[in-house]
N, C-alpha and C positions, 0 to 999 in steps of 0.2 A: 678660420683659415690662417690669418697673421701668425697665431699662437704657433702652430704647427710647421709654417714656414720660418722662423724666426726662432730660437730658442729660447731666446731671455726674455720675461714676459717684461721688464723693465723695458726689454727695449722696445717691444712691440708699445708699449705706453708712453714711449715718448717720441714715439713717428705719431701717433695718434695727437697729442699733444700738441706738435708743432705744425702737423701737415693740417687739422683739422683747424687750425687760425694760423696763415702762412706769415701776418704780419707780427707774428707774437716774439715779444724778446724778454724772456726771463732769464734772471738770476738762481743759482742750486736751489736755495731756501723756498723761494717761491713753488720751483719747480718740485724737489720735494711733500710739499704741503699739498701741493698739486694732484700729484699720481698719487700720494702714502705707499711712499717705497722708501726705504734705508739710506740713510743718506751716502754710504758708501757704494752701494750698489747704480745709483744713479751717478755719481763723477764715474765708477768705472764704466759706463754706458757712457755716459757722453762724451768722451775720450774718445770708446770706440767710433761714436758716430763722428766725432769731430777729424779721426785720422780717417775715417772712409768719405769722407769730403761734405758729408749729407749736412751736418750742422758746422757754423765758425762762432767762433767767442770774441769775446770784446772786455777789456778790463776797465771797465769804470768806479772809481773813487777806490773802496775796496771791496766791490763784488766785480764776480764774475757774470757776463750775460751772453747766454748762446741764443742765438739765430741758426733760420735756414739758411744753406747756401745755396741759391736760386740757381748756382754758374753748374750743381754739382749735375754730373752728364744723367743722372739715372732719376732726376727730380722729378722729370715727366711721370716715369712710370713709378715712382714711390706715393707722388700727388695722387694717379687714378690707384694704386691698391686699396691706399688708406679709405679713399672717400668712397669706393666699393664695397668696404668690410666696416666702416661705420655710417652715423647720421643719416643722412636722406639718401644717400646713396645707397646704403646696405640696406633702408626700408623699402625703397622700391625695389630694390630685386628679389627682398624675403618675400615679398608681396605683386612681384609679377601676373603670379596665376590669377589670380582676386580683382585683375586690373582690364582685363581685357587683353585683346590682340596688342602687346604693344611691337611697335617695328623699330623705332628708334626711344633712344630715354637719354637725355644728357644734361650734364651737370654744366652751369654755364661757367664764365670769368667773374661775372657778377658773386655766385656763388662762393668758390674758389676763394677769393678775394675778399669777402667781404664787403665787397666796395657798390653802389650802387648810383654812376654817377648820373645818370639820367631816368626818371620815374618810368620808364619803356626799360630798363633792363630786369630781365629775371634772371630767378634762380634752377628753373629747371622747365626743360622742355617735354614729354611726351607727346610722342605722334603712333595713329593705329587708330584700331576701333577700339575704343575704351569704353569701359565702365567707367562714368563720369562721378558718379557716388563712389564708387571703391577707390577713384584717387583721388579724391576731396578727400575722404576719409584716411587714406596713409599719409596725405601731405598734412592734414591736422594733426594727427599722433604723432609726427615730429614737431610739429610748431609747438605744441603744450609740450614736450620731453625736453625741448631745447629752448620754450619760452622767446622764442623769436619767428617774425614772421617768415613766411616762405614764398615767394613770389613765385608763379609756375602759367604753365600754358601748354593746354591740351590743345589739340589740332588731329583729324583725319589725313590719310598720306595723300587726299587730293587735294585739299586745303593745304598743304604743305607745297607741295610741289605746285601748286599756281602761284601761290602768293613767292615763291624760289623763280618761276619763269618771267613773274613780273619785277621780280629785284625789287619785293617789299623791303621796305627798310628795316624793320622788324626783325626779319628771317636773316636779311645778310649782316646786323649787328652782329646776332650768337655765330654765323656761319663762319666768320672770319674771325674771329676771338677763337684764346684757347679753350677748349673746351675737353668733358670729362666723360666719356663716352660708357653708358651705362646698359646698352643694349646696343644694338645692331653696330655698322660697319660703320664708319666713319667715310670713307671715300666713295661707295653708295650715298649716303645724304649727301656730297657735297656735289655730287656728277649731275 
């Protein structure tokens, strides 16, 4: 979908690149080495992304190093395309059908981030009548592709919604963090 919305496939490969580890700050070389794209093709991409606000540079010693820019107004929605159309995000929804009823799927801050500062946060929520095998099973065949674990938690919509009327702590951690909405409506869960 990126490919087709986006022209340049450079460029779709370096929103994937950066949105897919948001803390990541590489230099051309690296990033080159990275994607295996032309090294000319890649400064004229990150130019463009750097005048469309999405990445800013930083000149240290004498390389160049681009970052996101978290200020830039459309981050939100470039963070949920990417994390849609790759990794665990694009494997649960190629694999919806195979999962059961899902109602809600979202991608946490933990996620996102990378960051997991208490052993109670995950990476991803599903709620529904699920096939409990079929998303064990998708959440494995990213953990082996991506050689990292995946933290997740399954829940029925009435086990969601008690454990929301009792202000689990659990539930209002991810509720109140940003989050990457991969099914259903975002203001629905939150109501």
């Amino acid at each position: 979908m990126m490919g087709n919305l986006f022209i340049s496939k450079v460029r779709v490969k370096l929103l994937k690149l950066f949105f897919l580890d948001i803390s990541k700050e590489i230099h051309i070389r690296g990033i080159v080495r990275t994607i295996d794209e032309e090294i000319n093709a890649v400064r004229r991409e990150l130019k463009n992304l750097e005048r469309a606000s999405v990445l800013v540079s930083e000149k240290r010693g004498n390389r160049q190093y681009y970052m996101l820019n978290r200020k830039c107004p459309i981050f939100p929605e470039l963070l949920g395309i990417v994390h849609k159309e790759s990794g665990l995000g694009s494997a649960i929804l190629n694999n919806i059908d195979r999962m059961g009823t899902v109602l809600y799927a979202l991608l946490t801050t933990a996620y996102i981030e990378n960051h997991h500062p208490s052993q109670y946060d995950i990476d991803v929520l599903i709620i529904g009548e699920l096939n409990l095998k079929a998303v064990s099973s998708v959440i494995h065949e990213v953990e082996e592709s991506s050689k990292t674990e995946i933290r997740y938690s399954v829940m029925s919509e009435e086990e969601f919604t008690f454990r929301k009327k009792k202000r689990d702590a659990f539930i209002l951690n991810i509720l109140n963090k940003h989050k990457i909405m991969l099914v259903g409506d975002e203001n629905r869960l939150l109501a």
